[in-house]
C-alpha positions as a printed NumPy array, in Angstrom:
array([[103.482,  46.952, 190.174],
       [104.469,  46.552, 194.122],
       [103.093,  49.456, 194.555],
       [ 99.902,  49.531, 192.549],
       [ 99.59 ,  46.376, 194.979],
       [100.41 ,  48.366, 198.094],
       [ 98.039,  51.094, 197.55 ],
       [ 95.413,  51.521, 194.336],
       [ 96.497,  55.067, 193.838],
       [ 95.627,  56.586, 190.146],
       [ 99.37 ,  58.056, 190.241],
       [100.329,  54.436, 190.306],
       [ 99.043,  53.372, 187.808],
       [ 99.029,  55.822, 185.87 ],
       [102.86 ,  55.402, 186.233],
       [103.274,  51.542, 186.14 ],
       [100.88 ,  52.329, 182.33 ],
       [103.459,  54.78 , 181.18 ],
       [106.273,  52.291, 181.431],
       [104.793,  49.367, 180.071],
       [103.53 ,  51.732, 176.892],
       [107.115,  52.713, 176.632],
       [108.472,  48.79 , 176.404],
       [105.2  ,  48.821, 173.754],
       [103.482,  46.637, 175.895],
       [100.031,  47.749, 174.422],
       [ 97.975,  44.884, 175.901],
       [ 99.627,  45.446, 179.492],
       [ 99.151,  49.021, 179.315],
       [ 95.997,  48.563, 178.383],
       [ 95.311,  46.055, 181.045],
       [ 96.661,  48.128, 183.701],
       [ 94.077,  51.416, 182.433],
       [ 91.831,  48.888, 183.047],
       [ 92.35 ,  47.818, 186.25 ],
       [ 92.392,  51.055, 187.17 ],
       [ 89.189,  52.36 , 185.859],
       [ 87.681,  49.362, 187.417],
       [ 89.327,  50.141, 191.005],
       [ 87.249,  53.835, 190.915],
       [ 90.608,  55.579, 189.54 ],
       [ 88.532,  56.948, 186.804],
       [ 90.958,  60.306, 186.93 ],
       [ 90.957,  62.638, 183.137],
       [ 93.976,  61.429, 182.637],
       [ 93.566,  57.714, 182.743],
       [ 90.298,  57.808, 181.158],
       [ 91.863,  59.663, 177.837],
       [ 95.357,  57.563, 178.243],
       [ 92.612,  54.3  , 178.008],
       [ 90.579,  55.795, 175.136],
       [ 93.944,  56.893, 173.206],
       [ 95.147,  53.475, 173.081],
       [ 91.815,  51.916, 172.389],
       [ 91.91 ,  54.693, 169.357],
       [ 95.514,  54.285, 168.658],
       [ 95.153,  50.817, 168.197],
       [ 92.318,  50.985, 166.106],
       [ 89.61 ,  48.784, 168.551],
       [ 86.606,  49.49 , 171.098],
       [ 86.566,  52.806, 168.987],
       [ 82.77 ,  53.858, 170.386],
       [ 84.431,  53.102, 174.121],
       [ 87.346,  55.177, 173.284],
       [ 85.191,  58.086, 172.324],
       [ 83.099,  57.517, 175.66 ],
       [ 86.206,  57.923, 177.715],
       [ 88.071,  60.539, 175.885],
       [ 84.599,  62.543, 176.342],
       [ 84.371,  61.87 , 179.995],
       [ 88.077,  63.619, 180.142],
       [ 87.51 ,  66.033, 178.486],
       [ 84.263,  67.423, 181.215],
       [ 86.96 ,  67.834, 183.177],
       [ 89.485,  69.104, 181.523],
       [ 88.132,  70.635, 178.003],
       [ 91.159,  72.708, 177.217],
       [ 93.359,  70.295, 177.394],
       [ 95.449,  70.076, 174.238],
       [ 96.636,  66.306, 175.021],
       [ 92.799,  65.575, 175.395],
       [ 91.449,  67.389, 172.637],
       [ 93.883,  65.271, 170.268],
       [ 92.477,  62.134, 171.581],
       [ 88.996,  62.98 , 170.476],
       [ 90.174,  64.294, 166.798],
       [ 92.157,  60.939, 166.924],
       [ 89.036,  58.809, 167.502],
       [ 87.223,  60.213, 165.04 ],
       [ 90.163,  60.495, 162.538],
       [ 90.017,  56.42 , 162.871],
       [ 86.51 ,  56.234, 162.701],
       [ 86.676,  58.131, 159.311],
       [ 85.403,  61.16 , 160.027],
       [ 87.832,  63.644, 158.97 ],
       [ 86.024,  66.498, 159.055],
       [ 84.874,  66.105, 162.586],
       [ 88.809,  64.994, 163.441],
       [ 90.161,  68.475, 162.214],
       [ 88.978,  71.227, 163.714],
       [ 89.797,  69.076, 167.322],
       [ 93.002,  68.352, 166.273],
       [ 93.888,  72.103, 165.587],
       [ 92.613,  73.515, 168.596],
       [ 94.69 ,  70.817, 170.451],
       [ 97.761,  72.56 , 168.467],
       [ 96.734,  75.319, 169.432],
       [ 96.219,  74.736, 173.134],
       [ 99.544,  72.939, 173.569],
       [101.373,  75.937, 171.46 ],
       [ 99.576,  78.13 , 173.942],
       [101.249,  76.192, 176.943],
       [104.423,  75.8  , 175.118],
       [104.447,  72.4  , 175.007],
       [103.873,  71.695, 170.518],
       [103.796,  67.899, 170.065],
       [105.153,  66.261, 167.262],
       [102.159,  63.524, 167.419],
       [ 99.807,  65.924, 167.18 ],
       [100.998,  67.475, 164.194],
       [101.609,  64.422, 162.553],
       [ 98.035,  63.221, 163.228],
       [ 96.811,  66.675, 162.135],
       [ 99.172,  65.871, 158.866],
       [ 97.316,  62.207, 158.409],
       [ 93.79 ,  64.256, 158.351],
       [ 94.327,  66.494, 155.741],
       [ 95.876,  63.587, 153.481],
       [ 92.693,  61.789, 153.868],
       [ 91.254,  64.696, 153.317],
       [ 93.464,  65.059, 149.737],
       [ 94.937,  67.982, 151.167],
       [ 98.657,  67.251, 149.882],
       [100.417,  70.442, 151.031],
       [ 98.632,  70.725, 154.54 ],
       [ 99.909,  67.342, 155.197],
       [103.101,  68.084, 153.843],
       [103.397,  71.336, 155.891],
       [101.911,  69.303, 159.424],
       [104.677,  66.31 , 158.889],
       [107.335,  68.751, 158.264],
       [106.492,  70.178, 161.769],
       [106.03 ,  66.808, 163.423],
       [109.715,  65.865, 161.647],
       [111.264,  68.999, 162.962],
       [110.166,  68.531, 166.842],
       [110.757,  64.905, 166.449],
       [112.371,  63.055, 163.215],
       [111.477,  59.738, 163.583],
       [111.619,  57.483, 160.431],
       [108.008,  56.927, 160.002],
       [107.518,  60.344, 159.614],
       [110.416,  60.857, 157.135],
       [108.394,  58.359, 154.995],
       [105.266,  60.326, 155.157],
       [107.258,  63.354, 154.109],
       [109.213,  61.516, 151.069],
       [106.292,  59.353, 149.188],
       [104.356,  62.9  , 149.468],
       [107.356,  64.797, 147.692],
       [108.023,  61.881, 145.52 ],
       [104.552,  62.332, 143.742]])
């Protein structure tokens, strides 16, 4: 925070963001995105960290697509990006639209060498609401092997257990 104070520098914030989201301090995170898109730091990467939470958390949901768009001029390979966007519409209910995004950002990150257990899992959530039982099966058995967090085990069990 001293110095986001010191100096209004997107790598400040962006920094000061990332460890309030990791103490899930949603609102602060949020609030600090904020202040930084307000104080001109309207970087790729603060604009889609702003519009993932807003999507993530299921609010401003037509803001969140605004901003994940406006990363994504920049930057429209961008795997991290590209999930954002699927992610928005995933939680706007359109599935459809959601999947194809969120496979390309699989696809992108694979490229890099960076797969992502998040994005697998939200590629998993899609094609259950899509009633696609084994796709989602097959996506939360990747997101559970690069990252086996409980929530994820669930997924996996109630889906086996039917």
């Amino acid at each position: 925070r001293k110095a986001v104070n010191l100096k209004k520098s997107e790598v400040y914030y962006f920094y000061l963001a990332s460890a309030l989201d990791k103490q899930k301090r949603v609102q602060d995170t949020i609030a600090v995105l904020k202040e930084a898109y307000e104080n001109e730091q309207k970087s790729a990467r603060i604009c889609n960290y702003l519009g993932y939470l807003y999507a993530d958390n299921n609010i401003k949901l037509e803001e969140s697509f605004t901003l994940i768009n406006a990363a994504l001029e920049n930057e429209p390979t961008n795997g991290a990006y590209l999930d954002s966007l699927g992610w928005v519409y995933y939680k706007m209910g359109k599935y459809h639209d959601a999947l194809p995004l969120l496979l390309e950002a699989a696809s992108e990150l694979e490229l890099e060498g960076y797969p992502d257990a998040v994005v697998y899992e939200h590629i998993g959530d899609t094609y259950y609401a899509l009633q696609l039982q084994d796709k989602a099966l097959e996506y939360w058995n990747k997101a559970y092997t690069l990252d086996p967090k409980p929530e994820i085990q669930k997924k996996i069990n109630a889906q086996k257990g039917k």
